[in-house]
MOPAC internal coordinates of N, CA, C and O (Angstrom, degrees):
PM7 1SCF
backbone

  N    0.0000 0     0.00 0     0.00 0    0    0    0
  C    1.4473 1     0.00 0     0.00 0    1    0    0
  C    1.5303 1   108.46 1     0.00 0    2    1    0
  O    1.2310 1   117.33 1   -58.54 1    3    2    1
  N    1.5887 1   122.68 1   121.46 1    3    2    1
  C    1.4285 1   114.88 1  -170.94 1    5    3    2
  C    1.8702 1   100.26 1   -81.98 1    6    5    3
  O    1.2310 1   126.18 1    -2.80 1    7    6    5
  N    1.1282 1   105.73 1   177.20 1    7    6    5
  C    1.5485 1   111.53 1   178.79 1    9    7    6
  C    1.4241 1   121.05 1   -61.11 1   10    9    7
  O    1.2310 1   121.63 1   154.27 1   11   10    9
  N    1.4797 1   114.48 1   -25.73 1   11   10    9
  C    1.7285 1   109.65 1  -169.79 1   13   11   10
  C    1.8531 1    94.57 1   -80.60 1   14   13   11
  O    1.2310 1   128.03 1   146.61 1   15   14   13
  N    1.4226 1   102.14 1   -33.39 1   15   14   13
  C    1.9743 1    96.01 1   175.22 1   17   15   14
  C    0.9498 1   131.83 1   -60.79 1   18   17   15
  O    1.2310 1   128.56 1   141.76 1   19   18   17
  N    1.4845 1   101.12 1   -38.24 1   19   18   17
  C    1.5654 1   109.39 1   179.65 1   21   19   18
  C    1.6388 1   117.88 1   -86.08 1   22   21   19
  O    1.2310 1   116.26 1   178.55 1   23   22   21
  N    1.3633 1   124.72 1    -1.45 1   23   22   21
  C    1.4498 1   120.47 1   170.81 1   25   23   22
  C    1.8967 1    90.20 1  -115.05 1   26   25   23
  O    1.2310 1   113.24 1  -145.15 1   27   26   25
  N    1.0175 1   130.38 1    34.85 1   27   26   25
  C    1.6384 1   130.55 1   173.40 1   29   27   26
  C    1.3663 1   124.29 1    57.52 1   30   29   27
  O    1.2310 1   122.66 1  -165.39 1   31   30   29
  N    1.5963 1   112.51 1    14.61 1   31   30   29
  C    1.6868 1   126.26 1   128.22 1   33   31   30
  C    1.8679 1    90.96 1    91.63 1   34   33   31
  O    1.2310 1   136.43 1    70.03 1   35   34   33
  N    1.5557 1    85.79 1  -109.97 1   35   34   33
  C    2.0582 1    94.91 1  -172.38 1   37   35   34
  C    1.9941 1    95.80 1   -74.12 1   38   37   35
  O    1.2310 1   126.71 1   136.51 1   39   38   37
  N    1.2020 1   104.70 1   -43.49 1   39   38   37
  C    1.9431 1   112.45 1  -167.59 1   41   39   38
  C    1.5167 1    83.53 1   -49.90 1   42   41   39
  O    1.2310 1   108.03 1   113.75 1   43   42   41
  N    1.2786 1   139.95 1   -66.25 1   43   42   41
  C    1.6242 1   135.93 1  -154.57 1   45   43   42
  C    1.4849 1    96.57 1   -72.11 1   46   45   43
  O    1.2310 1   105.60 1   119.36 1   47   46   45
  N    1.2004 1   144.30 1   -60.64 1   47   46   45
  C    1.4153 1   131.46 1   170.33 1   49   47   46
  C    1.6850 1   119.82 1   -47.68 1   50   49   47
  O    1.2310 1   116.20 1   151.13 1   51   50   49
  N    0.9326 1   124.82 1   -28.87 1   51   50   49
  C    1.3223 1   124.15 1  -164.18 1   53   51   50
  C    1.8359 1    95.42 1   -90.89 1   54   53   51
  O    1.2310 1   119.04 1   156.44 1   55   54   53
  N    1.3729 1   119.44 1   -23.56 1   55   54   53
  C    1.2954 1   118.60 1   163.05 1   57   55   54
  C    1.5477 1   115.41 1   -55.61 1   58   57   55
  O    1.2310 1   133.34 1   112.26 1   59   58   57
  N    1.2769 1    91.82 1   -67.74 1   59   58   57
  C    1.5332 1   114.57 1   177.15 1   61   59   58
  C    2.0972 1   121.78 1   -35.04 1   62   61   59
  O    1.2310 1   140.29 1   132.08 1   63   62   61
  N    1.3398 1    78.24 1   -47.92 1   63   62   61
  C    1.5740 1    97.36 1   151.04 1   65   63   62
  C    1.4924 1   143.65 1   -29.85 1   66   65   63
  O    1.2310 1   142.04 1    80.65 1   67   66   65
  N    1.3044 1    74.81 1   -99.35 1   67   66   65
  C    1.6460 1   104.66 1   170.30 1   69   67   66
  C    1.6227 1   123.57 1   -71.14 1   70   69   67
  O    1.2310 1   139.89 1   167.61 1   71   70   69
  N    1.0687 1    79.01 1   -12.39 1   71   70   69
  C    1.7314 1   101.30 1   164.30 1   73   71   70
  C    1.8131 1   119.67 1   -70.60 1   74   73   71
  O    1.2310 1   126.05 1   122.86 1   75   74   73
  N    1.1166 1   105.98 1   -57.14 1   75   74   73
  C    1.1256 1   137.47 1   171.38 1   77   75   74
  C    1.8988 1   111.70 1   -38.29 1   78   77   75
  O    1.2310 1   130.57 1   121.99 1   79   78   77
  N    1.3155 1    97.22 1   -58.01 1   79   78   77
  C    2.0378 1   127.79 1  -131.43 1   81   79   78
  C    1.9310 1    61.73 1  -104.72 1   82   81   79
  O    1.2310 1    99.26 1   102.36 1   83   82   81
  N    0.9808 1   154.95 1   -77.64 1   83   82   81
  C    1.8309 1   161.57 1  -118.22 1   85   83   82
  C    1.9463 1    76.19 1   -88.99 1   86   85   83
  O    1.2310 1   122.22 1   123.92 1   87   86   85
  N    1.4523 1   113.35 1   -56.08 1   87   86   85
  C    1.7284 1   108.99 1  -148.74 1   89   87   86
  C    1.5532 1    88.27 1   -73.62 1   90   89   87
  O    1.2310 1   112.99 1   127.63 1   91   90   89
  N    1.5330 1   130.85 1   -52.37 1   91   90   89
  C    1.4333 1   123.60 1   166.64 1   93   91   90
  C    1.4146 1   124.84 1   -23.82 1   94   93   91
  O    1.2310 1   129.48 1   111.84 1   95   94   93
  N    1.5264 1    99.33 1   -68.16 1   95   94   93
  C    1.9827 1   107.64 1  -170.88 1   97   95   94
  C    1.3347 1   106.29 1   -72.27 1   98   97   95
  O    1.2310 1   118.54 1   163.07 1   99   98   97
  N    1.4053 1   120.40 1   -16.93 1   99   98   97
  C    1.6343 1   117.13 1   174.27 1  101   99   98
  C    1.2585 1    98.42 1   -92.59 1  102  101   99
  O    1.2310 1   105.90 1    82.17 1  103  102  101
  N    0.9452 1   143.78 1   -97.83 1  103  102  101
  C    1.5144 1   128.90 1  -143.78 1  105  103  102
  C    1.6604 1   110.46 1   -69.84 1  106  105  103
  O    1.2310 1   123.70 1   164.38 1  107  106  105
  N    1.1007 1   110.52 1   -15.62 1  107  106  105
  C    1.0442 1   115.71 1  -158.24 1  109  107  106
  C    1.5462 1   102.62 1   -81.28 1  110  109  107
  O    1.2310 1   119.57 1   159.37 1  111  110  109
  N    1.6583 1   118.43 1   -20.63 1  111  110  109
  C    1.3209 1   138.22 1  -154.52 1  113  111  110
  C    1.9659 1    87.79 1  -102.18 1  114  113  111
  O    1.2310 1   121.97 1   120.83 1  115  114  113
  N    1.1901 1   113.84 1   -59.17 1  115  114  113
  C    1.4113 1   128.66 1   165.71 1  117  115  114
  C    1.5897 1   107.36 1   -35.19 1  118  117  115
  O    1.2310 1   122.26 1   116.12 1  119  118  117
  N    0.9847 1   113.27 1   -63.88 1  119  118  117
  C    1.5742 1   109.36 1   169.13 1  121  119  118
  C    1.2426 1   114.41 1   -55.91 1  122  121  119
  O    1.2310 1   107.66 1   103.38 1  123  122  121
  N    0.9186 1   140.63 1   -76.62 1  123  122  121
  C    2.2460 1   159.85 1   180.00 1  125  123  122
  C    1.7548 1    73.85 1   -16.93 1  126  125  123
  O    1.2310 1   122.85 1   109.47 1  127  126  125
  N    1.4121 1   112.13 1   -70.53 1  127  126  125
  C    1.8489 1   122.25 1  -158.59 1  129  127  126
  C    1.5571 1   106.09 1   -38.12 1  130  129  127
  O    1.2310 1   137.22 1   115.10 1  131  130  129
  N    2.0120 1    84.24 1   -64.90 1  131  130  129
  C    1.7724 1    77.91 1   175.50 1  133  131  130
  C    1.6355 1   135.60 1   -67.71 1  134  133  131
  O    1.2310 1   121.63 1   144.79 1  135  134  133
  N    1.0933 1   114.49 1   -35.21 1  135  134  133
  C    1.5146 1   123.65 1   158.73 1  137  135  134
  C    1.4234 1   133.23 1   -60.52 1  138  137  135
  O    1.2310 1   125.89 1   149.75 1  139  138  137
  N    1.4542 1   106.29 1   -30.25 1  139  138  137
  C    1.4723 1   102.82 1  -164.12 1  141  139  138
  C    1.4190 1   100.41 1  -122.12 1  142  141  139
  O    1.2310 1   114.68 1   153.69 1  143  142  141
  N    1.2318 1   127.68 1   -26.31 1  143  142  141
  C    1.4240 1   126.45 1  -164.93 1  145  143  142
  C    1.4881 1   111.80 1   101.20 1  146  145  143
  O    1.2310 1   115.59 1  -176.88 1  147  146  145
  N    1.1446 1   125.98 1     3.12 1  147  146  145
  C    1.8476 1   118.81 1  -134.14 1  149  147  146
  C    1.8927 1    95.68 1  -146.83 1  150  149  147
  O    1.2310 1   115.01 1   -45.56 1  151  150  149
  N    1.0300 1   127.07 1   134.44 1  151  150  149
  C    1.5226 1   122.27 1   141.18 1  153  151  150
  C    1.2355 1   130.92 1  -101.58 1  154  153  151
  O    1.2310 1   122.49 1   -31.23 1  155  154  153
  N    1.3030 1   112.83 1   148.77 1  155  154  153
  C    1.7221 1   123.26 1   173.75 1  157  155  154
  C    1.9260 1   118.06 1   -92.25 1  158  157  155
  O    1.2310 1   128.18 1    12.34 1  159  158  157
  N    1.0739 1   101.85 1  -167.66 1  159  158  157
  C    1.8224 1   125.11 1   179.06 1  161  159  158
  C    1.5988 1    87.20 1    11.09 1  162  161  159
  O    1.2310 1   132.88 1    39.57 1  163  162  161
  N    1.6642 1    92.71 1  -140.43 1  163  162  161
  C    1.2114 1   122.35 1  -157.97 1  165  163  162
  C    1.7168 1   123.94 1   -61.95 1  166  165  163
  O    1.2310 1   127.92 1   154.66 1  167  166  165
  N    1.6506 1   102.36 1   -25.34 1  167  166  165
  C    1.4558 1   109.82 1   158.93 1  169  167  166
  C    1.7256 1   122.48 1   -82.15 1  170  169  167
  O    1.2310 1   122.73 1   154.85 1  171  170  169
  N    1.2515 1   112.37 1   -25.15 1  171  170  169
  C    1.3086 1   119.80 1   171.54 1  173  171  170
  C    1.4374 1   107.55 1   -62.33 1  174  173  171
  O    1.2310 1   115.13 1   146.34 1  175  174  173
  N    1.6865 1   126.84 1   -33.66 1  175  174  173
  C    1.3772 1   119.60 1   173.97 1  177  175  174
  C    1.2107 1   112.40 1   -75.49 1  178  177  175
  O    1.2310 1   115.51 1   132.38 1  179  178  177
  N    1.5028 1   126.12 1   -47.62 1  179  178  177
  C    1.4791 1   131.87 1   155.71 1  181  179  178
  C    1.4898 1   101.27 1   -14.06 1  182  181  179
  O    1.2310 1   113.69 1    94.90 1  183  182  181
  N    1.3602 1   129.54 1   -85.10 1  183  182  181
  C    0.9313 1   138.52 1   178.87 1  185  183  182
  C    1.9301 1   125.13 1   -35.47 1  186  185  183
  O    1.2310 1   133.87 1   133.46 1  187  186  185
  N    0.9279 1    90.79 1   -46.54 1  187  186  185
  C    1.9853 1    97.04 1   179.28 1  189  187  186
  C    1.6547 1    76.47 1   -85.93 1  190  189  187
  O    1.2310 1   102.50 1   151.20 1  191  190  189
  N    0.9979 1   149.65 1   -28.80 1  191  190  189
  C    1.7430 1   130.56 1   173.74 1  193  191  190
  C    1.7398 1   101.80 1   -45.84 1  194  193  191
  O    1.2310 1   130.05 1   129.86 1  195  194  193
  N    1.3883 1    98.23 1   -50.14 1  195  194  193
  C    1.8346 1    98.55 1  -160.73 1  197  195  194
  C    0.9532 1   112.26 1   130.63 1  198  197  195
  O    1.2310 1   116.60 1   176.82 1  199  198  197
  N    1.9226 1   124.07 1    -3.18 1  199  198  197
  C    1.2505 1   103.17 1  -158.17 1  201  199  198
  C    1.6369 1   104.98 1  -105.49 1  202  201  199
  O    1.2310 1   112.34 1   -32.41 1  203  202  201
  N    1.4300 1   132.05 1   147.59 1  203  202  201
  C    1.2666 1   145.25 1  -148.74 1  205  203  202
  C    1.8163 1    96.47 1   -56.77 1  206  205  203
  O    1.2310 1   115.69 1   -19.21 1  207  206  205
  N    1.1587 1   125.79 1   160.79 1  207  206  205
  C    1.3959 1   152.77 1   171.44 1  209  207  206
  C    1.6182 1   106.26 1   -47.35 1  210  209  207
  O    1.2310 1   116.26 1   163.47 1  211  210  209
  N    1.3157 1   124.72 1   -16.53 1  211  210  209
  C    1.3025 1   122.88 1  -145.32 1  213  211  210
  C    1.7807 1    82.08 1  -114.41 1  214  213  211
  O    1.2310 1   116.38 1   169.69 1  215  214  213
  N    1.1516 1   124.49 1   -10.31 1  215  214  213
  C    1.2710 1   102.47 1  -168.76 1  217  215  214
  C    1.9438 1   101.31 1  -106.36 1  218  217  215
  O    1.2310 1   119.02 1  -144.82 1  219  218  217
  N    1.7173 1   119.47 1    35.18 1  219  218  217
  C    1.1669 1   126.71 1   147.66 1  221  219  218
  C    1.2358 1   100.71 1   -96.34 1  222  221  219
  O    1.2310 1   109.03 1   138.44 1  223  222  221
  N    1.0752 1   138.14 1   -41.56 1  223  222  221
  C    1.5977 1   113.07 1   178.89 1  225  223  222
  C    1.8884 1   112.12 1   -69.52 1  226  225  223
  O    1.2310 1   113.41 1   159.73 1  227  226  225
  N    1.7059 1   130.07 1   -20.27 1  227  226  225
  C    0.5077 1   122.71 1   160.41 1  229  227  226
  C    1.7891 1   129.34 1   -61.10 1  230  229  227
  O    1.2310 1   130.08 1   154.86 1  231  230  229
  N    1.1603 1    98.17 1   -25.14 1  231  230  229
  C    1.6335 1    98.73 1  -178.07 1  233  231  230
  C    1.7458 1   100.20 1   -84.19 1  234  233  231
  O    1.2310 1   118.64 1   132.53 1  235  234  233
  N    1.1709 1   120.20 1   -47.47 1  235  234  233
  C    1.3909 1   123.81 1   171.80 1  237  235  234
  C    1.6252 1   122.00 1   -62.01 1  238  237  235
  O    1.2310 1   119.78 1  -179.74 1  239  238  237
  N    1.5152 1   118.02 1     0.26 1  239  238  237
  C    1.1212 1    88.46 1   161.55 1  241  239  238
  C    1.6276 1   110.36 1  -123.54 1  242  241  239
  O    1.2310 1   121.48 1  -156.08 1  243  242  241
  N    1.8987 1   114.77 1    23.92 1  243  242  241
  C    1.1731 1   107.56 1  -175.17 1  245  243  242
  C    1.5272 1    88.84 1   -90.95 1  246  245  243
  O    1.2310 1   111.08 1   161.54 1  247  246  245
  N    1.5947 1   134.39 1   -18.46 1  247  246  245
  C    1.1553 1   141.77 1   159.19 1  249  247  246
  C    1.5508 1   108.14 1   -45.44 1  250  249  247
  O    1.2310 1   115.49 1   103.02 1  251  250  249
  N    1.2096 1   126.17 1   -76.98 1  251  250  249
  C    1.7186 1   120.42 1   159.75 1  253  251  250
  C    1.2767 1   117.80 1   -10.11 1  254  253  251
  O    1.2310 1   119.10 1   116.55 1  255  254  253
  N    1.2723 1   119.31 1   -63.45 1  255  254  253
  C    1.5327 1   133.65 1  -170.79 1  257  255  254
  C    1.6430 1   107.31 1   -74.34 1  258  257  255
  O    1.2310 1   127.28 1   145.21 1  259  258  257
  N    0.9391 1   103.59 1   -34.79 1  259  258  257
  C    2.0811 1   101.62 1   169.46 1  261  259  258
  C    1.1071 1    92.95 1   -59.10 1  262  261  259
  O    1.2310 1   122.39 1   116.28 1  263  262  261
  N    1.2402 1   113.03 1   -63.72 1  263  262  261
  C    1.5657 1   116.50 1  -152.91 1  265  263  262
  C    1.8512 1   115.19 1   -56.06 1  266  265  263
  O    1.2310 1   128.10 1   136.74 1  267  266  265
  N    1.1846 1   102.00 1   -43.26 1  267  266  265
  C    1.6448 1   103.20 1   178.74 1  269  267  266
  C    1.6102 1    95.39 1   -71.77 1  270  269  267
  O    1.2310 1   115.91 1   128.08 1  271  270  269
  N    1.1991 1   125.37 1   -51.92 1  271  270  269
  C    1.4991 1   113.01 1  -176.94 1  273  271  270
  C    1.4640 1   119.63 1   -43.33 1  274  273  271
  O    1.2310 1   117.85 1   121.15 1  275  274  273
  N    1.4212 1   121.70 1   -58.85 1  275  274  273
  C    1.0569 1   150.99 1   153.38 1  277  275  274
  C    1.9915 1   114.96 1    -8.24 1  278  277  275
  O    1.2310 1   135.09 1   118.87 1  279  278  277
  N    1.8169 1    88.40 1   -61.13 1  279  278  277
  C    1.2657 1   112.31 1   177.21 1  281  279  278
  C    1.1749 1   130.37 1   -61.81 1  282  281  279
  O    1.2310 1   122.92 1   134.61 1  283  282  281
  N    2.1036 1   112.01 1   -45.39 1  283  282  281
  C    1.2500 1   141.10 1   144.82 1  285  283  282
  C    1.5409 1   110.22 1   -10.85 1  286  285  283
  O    1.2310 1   138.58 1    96.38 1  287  286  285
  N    1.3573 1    81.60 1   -83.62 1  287  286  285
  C    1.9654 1   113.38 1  -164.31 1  289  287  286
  C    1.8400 1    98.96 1   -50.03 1  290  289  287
  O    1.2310 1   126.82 1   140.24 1  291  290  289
  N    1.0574 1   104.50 1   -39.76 1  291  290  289
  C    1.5274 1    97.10 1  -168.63 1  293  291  290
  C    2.2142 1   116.16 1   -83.94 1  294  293  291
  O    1.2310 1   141.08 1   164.02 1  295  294  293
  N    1.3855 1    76.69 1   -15.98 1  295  294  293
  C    1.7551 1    87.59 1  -178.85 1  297  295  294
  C    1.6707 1   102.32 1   -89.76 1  298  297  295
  O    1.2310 1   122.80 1   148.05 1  299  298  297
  N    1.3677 1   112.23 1   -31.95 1  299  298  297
  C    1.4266 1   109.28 1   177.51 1  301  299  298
  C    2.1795 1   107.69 1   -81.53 1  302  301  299
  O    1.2310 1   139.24 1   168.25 1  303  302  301
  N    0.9869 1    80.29 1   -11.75 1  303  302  301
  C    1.7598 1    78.42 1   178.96 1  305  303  302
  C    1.3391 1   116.12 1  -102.62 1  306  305  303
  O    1.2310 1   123.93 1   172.87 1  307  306  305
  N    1.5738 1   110.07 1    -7.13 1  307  306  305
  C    1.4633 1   113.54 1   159.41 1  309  307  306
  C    1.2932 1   113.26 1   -78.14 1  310  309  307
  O    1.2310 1   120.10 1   180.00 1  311  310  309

């Protein structure tokens, strides 16, 4: 079994990912708000959706949660 199979290959990168890109546009959008007045990406559309301020920290911390999973998966497959 080479190494990308045995830690779950594209599924463990695509965590790693999206992990990444979710903890960016969330907090990262949460900050811009408080600093700038303004949101960006995927919470900034959230936002022209209607939906309340609270759901950039919601997108930023399902990014958190990739990320430790992510982190998990790769320490147990070492």
């Amino acid at each position: 079994m080479t190494p990308s199979q045995k830690d779950g290959g594209a599924a463990q990168q695509a965590r790693w990912l999206l992990g990444v890109l979710l903890l960016v546009q969330g907090f990262g959008s949460a900050l811009t708000e408080a600093l700038r007045g303004t949101s960006f990406g995927v919470a900034g559309l959230l936002r022209a959706a209607g939906l309340p301020e609270w759901t950039d920290y919601l997108v930023g911390a399902a990014g958190a949660v990739l990320l430790v999973w992510a982190a998990l998966r790769w320490r147990v497959a070492r």
